[in-house]
C-alpha positions in Angstrom: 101.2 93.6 108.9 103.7 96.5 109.6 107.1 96.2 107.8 109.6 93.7 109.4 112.1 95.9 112.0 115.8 95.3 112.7 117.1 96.0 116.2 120.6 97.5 116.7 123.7 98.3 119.5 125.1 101.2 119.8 129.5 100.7 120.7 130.2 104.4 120.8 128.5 106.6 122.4 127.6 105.5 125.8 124.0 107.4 126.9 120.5 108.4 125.1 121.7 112.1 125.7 125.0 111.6 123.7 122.9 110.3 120.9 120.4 112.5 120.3 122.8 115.0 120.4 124.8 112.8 117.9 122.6 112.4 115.5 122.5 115.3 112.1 122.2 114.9 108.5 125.3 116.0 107.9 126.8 113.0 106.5 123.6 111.9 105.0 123.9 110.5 101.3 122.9 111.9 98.3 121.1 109.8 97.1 118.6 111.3 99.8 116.6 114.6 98.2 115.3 116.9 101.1 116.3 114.9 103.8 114.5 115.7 107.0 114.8 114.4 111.0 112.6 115.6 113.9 112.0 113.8 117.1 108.5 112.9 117.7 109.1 114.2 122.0 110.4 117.0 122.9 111.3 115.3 126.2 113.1 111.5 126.4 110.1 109.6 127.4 110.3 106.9 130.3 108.0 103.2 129.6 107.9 100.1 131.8 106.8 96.6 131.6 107.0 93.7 133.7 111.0 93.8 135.6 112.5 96.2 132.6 112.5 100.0 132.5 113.7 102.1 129.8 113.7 105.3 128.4 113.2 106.3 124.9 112.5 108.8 121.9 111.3 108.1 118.1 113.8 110.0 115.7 111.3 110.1 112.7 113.3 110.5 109.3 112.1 111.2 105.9 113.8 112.1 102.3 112.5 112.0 98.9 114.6 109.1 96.7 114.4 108.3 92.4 113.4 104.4 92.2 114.1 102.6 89.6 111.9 103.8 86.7 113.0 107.2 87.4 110.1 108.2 89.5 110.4 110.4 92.8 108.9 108.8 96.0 109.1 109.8 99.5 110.7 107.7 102.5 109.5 107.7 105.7 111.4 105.5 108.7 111.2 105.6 112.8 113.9 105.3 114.4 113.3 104.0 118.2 116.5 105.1 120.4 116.1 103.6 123.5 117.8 102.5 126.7 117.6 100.5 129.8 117.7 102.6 133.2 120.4 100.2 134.4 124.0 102.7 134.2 125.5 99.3 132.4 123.0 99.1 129.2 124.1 100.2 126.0 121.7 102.3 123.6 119.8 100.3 121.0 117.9 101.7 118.1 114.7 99.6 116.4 114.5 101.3 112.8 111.8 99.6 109.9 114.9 98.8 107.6 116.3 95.3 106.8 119.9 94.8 107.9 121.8 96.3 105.2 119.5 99.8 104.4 119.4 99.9 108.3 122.9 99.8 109.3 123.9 102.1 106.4 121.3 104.8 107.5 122.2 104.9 111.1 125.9 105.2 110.1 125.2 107.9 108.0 122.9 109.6 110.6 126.0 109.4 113.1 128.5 110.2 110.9 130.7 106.8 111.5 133.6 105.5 109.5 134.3 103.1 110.9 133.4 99.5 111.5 131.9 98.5 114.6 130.1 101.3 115.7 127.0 99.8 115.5 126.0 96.2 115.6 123.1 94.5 115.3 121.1 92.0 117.8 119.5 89.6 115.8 116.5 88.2 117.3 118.2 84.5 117.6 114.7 83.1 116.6 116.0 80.2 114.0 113.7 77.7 112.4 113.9 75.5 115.6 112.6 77.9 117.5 109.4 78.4 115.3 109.0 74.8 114.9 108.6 74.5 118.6 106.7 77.5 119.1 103.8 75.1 116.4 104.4 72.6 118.8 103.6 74.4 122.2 100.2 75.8 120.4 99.6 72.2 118.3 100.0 69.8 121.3 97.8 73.4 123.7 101.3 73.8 125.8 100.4 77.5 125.0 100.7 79.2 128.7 103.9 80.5 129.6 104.0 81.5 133.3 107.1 83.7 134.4 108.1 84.9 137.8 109.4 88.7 138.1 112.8 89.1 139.6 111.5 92.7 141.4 108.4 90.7 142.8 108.4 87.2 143.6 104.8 87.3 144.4 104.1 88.6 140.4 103.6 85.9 137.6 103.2 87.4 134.3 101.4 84.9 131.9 102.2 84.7 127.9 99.9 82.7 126.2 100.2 82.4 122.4 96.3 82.1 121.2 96.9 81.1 117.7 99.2 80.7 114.4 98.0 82.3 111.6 100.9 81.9 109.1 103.5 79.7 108.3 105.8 79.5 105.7 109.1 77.6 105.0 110.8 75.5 102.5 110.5 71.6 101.8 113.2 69.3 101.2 113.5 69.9 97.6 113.4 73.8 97.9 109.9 74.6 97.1 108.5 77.1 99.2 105.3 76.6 101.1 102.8 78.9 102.7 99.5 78.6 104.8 97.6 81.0 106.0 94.3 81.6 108.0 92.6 82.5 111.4 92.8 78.5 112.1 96.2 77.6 110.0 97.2 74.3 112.7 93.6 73.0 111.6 94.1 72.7 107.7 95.0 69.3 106.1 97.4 71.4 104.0 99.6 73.0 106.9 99.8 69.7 108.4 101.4 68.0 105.1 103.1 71.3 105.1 104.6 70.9 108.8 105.7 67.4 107.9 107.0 68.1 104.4 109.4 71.2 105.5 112.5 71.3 106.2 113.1 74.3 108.0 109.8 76.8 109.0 111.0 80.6 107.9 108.2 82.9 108.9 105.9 82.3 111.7 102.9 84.4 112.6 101.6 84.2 116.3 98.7 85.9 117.8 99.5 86.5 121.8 98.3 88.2 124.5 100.7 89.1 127.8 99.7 91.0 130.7 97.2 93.8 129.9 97.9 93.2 126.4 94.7 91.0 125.0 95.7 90.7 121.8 99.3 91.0 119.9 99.9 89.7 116.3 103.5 89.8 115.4 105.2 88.3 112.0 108.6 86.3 113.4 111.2 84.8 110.6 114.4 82.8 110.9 116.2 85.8 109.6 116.5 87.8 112.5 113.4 90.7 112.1 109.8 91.3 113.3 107.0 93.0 112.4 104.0 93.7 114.3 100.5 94.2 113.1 99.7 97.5 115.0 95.6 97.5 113.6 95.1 94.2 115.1 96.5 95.5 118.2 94.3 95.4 121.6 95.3 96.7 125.0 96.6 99.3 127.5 98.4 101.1 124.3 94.9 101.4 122.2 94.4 105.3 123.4 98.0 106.6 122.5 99.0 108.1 119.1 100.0 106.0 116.5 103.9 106.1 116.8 104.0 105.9 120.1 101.9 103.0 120.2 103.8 101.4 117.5 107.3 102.1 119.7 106.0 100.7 122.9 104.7 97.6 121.3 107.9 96.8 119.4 109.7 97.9 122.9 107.6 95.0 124.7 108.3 92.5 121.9 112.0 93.2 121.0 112.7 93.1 125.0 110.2 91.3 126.7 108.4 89.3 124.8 110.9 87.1 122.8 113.2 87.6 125.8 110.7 85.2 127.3 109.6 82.6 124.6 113.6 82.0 124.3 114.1 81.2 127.7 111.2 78.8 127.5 112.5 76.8 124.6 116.0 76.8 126.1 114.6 75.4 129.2 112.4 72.8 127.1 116.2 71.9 125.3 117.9 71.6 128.8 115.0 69.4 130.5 115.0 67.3 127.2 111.4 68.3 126.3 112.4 69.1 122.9 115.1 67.4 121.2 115.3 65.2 118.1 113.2 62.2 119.6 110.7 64.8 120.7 110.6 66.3 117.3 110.4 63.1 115.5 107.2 62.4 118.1 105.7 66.0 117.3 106.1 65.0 113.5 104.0 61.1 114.2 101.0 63.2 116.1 101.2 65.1 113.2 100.9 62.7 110.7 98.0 61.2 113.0 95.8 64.1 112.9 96.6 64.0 109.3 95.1 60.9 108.7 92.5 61.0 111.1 91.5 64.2 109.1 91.5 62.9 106.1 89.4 59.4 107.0 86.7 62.1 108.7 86.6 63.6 105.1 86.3 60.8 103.2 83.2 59.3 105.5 82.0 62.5 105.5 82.0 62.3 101.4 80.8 58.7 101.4 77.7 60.5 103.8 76.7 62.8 101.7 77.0 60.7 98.8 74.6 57.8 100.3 71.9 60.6 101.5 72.2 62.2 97.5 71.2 59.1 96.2 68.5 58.0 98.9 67.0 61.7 97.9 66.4 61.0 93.5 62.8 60.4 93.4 62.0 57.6 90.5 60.3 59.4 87.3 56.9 58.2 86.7 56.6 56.3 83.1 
């Protein structure tokens, strides 16, 4: 899996122009040796998907830093800068940086003092979220169907094809983690589903329009990473970092766009509330038991036909 990506909003400058004439090493820190920025197009780039249009370009940064032990190691970040074509849409940047190293580096990049400058948009994907999203694929409510507003007559289809990872934390702080091409089919993730108090990192294989096949790494904490190896679709024939942009693009704007409309419909129509949980948690806990039983006749099976195979030794 990729590293996990922050998204942020830029509050200053107003157009894509503006900031990637903005952006200079200038007030880069020292910490950074041989700092060095380059864009990866010569040219702001245009990609659409589905209703939303944007254009883009990949600031690619790289320095040499000491770590801890002394030793010199090189750095190497993208940097998406993108904006929506609509006049009205603020510039965003997606950077492979957790919240703190990310908001420090584009501030530096910019050459801000100050305080809001730059904000960032979590993805709002808390541990309800991912608890329903192991419900829509558990219970096979795994095809989301969603009408474009510039086509009335166009239904894009999201279909989430499996979870292979979960991890979270029980009631008495232990952490717990599955993982697997077939996680929602292990004993273990169904004690581990029941057991939890709050799921933390979810990893969903999708595919969405000519897309086949999408693995990304969601957590409760706001970020995303996207496995760009297992990736399969239109994107295959481009070069890596552009590939890697556009599929973060579709995710980031999209994607979990989508998936939180869904569940905020499901809230609304009061197919997923506390009673509904507390129902998803008893199937659970039937398939739990029903899996276990199936072992232990299994075992009893295998035992019977063990000892109906010892041949008697001759005296």
């Amino acid at each position: 899996m990729s590293n996990h990506t922050t998204h942020w909003q830029e509050n200053e400058l107003k157009s894509l122009e503006e900031v990637i004439k903005a952006i200079s090493l200038d007030s880069i820190s020292n910490n950074y040796k041989d700092p060095k920025i380059d864009w990866l197009f010569s040219e702001i780039k245009s990609l659409s998907f589905g209703d939303i249009e944007i254009k883009y370009n990949i600031l690619m940064f790289s320095a040499d830093v000491s770590n801890r032990f002394g030793d010199i190691i090189t750095l190497n970040h993208d940097i998406i800068v993108f904006q929506q074509s609509s006049l009205e849409s603020p510039v965003n940047y997606i950077i492979d940086k957790n919240a703190t190293g990310a908001r420090t580096l584009l501030r530096q990049l910019l050459g801000y003092t100050g305080r809001l400058e730059i904000v960032q948009k979590p993805l709002n994907l808390d541990a309800d979220i991912l608890l329903w999203l192991v419900k829509k694929v558990f219970t096979s409510e795994n095809i989301f169907e969603f009408i474009r507003k510039t086509d009335q007559s166009q239904v894009d289809i999201l279909k989430i094809n499996g979870i292979f990872g979960l991890s979270g934390e029980t009631l008495d702080e232990n952490k717990l983690r599955a993982e697997g091409d077939s996680v929602l089919k292990l004993a273990s993730t169904l004690t581990f589903i029941l057991d939890s108090e709050r799921v933390r990192n979810l990893a969903v294989q999708l595919e969405y329009l000519d897309h086949e096949n999408i693995e990304l790494s969601l957590r409760d904490a706001g970020v995303m990473a996207v496995d760009i190896a297992a990736y399969s679709g239109s994107y295959e024939l481009i070069n890596f970092r552009e590939k890697r942009a556009n599929i973060l693009l579709l995710c980031y704007l999209d994607i979990i766009p989508k998936l939180r409309i869904s569940y905020s419909l499901d809230c609304a129509d009061g197919e997923w509330n506390n009673e509904k949980i507390n129902e998803f948690y008893d199937l659970i806990k039937n398939e739990l038991i029903q899996k276990l039983s199936d072992k232990q006749k299994s075992f009893s099976q295998e035992k019977q036909e063990d000892e109906f195979s010892i041949v008697p030794v001759a005296e």
